[in-house]
N, C-alpha and C positions, 0 to 999 in steps of 0.2 A: 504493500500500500504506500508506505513513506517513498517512493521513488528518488533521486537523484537525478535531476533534469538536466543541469547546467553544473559543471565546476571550473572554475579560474583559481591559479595563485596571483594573488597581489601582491608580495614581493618576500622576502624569504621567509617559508616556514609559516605565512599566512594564505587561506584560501579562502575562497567564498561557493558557498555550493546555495542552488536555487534544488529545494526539494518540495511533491508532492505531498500536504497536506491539506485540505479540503476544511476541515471544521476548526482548524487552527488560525489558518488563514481568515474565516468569517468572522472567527470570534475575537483577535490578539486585537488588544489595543496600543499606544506606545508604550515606554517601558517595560513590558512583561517580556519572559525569556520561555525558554522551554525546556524539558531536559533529555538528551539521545543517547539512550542507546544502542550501539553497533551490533553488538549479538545478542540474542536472546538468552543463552542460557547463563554464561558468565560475562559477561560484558558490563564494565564501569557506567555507570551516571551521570553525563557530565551536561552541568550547565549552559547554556547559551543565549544571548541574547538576540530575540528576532530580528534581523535587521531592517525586511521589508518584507510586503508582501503583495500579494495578488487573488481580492477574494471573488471575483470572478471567475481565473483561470484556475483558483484553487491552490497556489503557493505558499510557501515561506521561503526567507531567503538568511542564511546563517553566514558569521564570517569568523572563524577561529585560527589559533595560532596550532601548530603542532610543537607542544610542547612536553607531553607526556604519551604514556604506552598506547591510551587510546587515542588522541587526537592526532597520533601520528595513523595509527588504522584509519581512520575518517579520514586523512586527507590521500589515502591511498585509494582511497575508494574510487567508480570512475560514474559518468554519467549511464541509467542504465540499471546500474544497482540499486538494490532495498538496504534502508536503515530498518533493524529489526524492532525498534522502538521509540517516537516521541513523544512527551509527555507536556501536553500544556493549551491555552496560555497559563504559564503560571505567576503566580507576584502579582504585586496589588500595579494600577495601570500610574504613567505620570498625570500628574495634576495640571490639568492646562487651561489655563485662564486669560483673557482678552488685558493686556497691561498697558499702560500709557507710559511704558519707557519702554527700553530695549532687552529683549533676553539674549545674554549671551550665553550661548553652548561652547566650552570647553574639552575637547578631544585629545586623547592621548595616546599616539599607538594604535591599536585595534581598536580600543576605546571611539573612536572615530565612527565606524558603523552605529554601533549602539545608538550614537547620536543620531544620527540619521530620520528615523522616524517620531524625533522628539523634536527635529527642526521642523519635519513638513505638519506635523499638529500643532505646534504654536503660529504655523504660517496660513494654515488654515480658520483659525479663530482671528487670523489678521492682526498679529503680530510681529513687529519689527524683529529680526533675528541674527544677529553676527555671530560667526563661529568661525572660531580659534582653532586651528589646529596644528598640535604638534608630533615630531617625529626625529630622531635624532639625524637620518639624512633624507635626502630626496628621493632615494630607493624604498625608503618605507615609510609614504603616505599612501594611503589611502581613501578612494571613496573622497577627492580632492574633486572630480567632475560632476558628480552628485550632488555637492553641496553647492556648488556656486549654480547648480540652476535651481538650489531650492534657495538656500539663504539670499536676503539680502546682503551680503559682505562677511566675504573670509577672508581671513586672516592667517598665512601659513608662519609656521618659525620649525626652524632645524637648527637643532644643538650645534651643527658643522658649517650652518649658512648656506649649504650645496641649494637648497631652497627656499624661497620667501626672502623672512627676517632671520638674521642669526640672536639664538636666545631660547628663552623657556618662556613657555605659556602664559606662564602667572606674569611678565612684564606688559605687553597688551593688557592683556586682565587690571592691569593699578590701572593703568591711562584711564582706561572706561570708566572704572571706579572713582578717577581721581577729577575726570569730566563734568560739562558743565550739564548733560545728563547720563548718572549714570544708570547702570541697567535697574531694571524691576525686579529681575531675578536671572543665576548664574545656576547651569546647570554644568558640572564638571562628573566626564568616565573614562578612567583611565586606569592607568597602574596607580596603585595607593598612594605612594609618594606623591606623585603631581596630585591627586584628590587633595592632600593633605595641607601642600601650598597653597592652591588654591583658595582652599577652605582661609588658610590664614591671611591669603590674600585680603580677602572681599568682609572678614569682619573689623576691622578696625573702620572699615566705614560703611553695617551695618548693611551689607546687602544682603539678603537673603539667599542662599549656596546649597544647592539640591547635589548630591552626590549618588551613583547608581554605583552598588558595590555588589563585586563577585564572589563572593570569599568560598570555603572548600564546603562543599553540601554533597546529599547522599539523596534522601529522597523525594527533597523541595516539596514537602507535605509540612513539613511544623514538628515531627517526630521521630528526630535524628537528635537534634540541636545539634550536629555539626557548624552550624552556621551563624552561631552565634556571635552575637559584636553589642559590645556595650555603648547605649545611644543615651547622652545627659544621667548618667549614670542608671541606668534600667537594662537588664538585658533584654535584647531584642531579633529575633529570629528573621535572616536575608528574606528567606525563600516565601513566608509569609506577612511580616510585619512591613517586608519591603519590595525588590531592591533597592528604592530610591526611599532617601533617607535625609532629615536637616546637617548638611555636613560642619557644621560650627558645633554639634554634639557628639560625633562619632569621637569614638578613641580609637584614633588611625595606630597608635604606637602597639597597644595590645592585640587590634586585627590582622597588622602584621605581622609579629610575633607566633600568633596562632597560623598565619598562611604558611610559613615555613617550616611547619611542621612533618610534610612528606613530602619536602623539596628531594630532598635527597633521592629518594625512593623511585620520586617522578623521573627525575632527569638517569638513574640508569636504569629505569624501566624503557626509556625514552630511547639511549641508546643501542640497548640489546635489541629492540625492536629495530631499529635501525640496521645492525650488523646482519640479524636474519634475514631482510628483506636484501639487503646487499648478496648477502650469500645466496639468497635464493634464484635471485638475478645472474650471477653469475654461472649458477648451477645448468640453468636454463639455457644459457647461452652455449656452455659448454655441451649439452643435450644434443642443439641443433647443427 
């Protein structure tokens, strides 16, 4: 049923696959993610956010990094094939409301999809919209021709300058802030760190800073608590309570703490799958 319509790599180790879903597509509103998995019978859980969709033709559209044992399976995947499970929408949806300033969206990395259908529903309520985005070089932006025909004004910066501005996110982000309007509200998804700046960016002059966070989840039902993050001191669960969240509340130090928990794990799970798929490659080749 989940089919695999379309897949693209956008630049290393990140892909974007367009797959059939039908009731996912009708129902996902922005912010909400899903969760897939590749095999049925032991196959990982892994989170993702929708990027886009098509409830018409019946799509979703995912954009992940291959970072661990299964994300590097899914990106091996080809168009054609079945995902043997998605699960969703799930998470509560983003809050979008008609503003009389500007929203800016904040993209970091991959982080950059996610945003995607948080630009085109605040542009839809007719909403002024700049988005930021960053990348450490010009080989890994993404979803950069997307936005500029949804946003009104993006903004690129790379850590190296190869693209845009040279710099970090959060220096745009003061300007706006520091402007004679600044935004109504700052939505920032990325890697924690840049959430975090962010975040400290935009409170000393009281902007209000929506953060969508990924952190490590099992059954994105509420009954794991893997996914726990402490928000204004209350524990508060990703997969239900969120994923978007008041980021001037989050304790970014402790949920990163707890993400590094099966780094290790991940990265030579990550590899071994790697060496196999190498070996099997070359097995094949030798075959013919």
């Amino acid at each position: 049923m989940f089919q695999i319509l379309e897949k693209r790599q956008l630049s290393t180790d990140v892909y974007y696959m367009k797959i059939t879903a039908p009731e996912i597509s009708r129902n996902r509103k922005a912010g909400q993610f899903i969760i897939v998995q590749i095999d049925a019978e032991f196959g990982e859980r892994v989170p993702l956010t929708i990027a886009d969709t098509d409830a018409a033709e019946g799509w979703i559209s995912i954009v992940f990094q291959a970072v661990g044992a299964t994300t590097y399976k899914l990106a091996q995947k080809n168009p054609g094939e079945e995902l043997a499970a998605l699960l969703g929408p799930l998470g509560n949806p983003s809050i979008i409301e008609k503003k009389d300033a500007p929203v800016i969206c904040v993209g970091g990395g991959i982080g950059v999809a996610p945003c995607y259908p948080i630009v085109q529903a605040h542009k839809a309520v007719g909403n002024k919209v700049i988005m930021i985005m960053g990348a450490r070089n010009k080989d890994l932006l993404i979803f950069e021709d997307e936005m500029r025909r949804t946003a009104d004004e993006v903004i690129v910066m790379t850590d190296d300058g190869s693209a845009g501005r040279k710099g970090l996110v959060t220096e745009p982000l003061k300007e706006f802030c520091e402007s004679q309007c600044p935004p109504a509200e700052v939505v920032a998804i990325g890697p924690p760190i840049m959430m975090k700046f962010c975040c400290k960016t935009t409170e000393p002059y009281n902007v209000p800073t929506t953060v969508s966070l990924n952190t490590i989840m099992i059954d994105g039902t509420g009954m794991c608590g893997g996914c726990r993050v402490n928000v204004g001191g209350e524990t508060k669960f990703v997969c239900v309570d969120g994923p978007e969240f008041d980021g001037h509340k989050v304790d970014f130090d402790n949920m990163m703490m707890r993400m590094k928990s099966f780094k290790a794990r991940e990265q030579d799970d990550f590899h071994k799958c790697r060496l196999e798929a190498q070996a099997d490659t070359l097995a094949g080749a030798q075959n013919n």
